[in-house]
PLY file of the C-alpha trace (Angstrom):
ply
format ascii 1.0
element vertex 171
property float x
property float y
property float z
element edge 170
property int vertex1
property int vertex2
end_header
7.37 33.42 14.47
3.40 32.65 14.48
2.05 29.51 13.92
-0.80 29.97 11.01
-3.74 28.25 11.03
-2.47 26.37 7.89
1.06 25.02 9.36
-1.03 23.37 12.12
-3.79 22.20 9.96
-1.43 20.25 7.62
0.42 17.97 9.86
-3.17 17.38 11.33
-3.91 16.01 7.81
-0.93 14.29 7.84
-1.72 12.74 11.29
-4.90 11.69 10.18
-4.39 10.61 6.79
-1.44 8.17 7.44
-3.03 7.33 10.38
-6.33 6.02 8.17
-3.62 3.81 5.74
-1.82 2.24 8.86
-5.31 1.71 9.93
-6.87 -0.04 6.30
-3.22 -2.00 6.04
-3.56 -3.70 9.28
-6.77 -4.21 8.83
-6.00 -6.13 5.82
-3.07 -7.57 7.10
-5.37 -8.67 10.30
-7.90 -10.02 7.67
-5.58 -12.04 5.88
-4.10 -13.88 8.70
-7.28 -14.44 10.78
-8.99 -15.78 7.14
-6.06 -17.39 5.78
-8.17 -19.26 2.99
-10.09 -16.22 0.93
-7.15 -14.36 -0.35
-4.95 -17.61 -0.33
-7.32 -18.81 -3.26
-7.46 -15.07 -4.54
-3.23 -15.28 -4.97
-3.31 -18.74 -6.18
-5.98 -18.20 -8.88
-4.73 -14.83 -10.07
-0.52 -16.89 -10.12
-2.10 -19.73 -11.82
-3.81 -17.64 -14.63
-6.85 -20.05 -14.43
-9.90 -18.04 -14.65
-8.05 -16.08 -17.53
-8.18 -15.69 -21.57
-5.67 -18.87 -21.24
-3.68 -17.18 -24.60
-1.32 -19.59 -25.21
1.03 -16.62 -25.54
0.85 -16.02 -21.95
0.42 -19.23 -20.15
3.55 -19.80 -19.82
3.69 -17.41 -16.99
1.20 -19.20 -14.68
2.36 -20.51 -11.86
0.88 -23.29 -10.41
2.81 -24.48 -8.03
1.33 -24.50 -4.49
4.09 -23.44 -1.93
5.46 -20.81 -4.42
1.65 -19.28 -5.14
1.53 -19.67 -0.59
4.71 -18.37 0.14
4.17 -15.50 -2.33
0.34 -14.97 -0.43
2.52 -15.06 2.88
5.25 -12.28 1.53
2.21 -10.38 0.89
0.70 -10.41 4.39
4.40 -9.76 5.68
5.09 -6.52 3.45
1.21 -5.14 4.46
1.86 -5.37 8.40
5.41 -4.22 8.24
3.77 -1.22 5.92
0.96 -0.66 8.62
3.78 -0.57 11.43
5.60 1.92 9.62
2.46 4.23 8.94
1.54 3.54 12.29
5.46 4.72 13.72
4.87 7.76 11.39
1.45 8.85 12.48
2.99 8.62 16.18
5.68 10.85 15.49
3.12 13.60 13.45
1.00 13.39 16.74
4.17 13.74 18.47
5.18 16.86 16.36
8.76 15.41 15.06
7.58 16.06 11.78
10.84 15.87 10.18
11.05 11.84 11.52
7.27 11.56 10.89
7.41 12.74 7.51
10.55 10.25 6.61
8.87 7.10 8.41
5.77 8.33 6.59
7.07 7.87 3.29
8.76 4.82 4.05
5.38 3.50 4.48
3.46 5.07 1.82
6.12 3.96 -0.72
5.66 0.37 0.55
1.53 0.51 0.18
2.46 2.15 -3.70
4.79 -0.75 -4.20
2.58 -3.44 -2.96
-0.62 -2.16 -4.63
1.21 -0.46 -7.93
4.23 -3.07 -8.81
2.62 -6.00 -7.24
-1.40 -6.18 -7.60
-1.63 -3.68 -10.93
1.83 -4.64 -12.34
2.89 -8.05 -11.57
-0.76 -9.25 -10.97
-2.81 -7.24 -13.31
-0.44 -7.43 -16.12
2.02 -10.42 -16.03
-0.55 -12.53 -14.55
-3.21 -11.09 -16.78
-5.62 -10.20 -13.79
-7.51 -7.79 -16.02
-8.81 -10.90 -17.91
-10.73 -12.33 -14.79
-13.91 -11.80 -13.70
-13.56 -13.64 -10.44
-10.42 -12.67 -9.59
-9.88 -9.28 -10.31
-8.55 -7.18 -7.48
-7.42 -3.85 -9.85
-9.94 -1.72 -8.71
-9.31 -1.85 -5.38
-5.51 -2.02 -5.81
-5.93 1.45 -7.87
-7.81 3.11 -5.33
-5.57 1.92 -2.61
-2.43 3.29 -4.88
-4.14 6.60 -5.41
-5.06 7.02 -1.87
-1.61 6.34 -0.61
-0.04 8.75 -3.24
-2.35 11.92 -2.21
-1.72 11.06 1.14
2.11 11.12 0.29
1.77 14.57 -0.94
0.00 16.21 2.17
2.57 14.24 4.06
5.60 16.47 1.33
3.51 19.98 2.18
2.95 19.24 5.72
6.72 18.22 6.64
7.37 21.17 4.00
5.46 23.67 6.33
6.32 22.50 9.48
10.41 22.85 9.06
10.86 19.14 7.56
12.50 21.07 4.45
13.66 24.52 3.86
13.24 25.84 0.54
15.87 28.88 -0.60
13.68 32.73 -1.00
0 1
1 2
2 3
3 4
4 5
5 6
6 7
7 8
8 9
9 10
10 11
11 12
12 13
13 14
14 15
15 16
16 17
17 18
18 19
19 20
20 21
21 22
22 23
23 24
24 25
25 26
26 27
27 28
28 29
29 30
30 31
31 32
32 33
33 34
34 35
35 36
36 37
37 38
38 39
39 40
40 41
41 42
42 43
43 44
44 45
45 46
46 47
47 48
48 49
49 50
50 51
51 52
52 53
53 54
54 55
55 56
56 57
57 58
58 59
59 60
60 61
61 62
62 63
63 64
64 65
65 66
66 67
67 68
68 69
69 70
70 71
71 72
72 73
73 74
74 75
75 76
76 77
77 78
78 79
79 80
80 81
81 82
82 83
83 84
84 85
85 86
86 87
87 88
88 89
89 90
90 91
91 92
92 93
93 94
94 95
95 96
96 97
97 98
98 99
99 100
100 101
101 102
102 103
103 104
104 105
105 106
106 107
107 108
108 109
109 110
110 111
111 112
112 113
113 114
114 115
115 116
116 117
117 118
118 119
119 120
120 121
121 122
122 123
123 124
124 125
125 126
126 127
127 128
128 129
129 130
130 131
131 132
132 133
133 134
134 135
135 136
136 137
137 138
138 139
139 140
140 141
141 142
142 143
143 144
144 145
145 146
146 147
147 148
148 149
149 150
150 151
151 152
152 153
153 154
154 155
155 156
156 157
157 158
158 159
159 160
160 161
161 162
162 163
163 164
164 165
165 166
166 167
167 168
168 169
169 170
């Protein structure tokens, strides 16, 4: 069987494009803990609701307490470098060719990013905490872009694993 140009240049996307998240999430992971303080005031502002509409309606969901709106920050920085050592694990095995393994560990990782960024920033932040209404601490944007980046990079990850034996598919 030949190897077309296309079943090699696919798991090189793959390579590369996990490789970029595992690179951005321990970057931010590496940012967080080396500058505790700027995103510890970004969590505790956006869980106590205080540069918000303050609806009455919705106040009730603030949280204000310090060691819950600190442990949740330190959860955070937790779930991004275990999420950058899984991307990382997964671009090693594309590079390595074990595509099948890379594609799985791949996943893993992308579905923890989509998690993070998608149920935790845009969800829990951006709508139970009311994020949207802040101007100061509003952190949607780039939680949407890092969402959409992980889920494109999720699909080349599906084709490439696809075309290089990761999944048959019946003729």
């Amino acid at each position: 069987m030949t190897t077309t140009t296309s079943s090699r240049a696919l798991p090189l996307a793959a390579t590369v494009l996990t490789g970029t998240v595992a690179l951005y999430l321990a970057l931010v992971a590496f940012g967080n803990i080396t500058d505790f303080g700027t995103n510890q005031q970004f969590v505790r502002h956006v869980l106590a609701m205080d540069t918000t509409f303050k609806d009455e309606d919705l106040m009730w969901r603030a949280i204000t307490t310090r060691w819950i709106q600190d442990t949740a920050y330190v959860l955070i920085i937790v779930w991004e470098t275990a999420a950058a050592l899984v991307l990382g694990y997964g671009t090693w095995l594309w590079a390595r060719r074990d595509h099948a393994r890379a594609r799985r560990f791949s996943v893993y990782g992308l579905l923890m990013v989509m998690l993070l960024f998608g149920a935790g920033f845009i969800g829990i932040g951006g709508e139970w905490f009311a994020m949207w209404q802040s101007g100061d601490w509003n952190g949607l944007d780039a939680a949407t872009r890092i969402f959409l980046i992980s889920g494109v990079v999720l699909l080349v990850d599906h084709f490439a694993g696809s075309e290089a034996g990761g999944v048959t598919s019946p003729r």
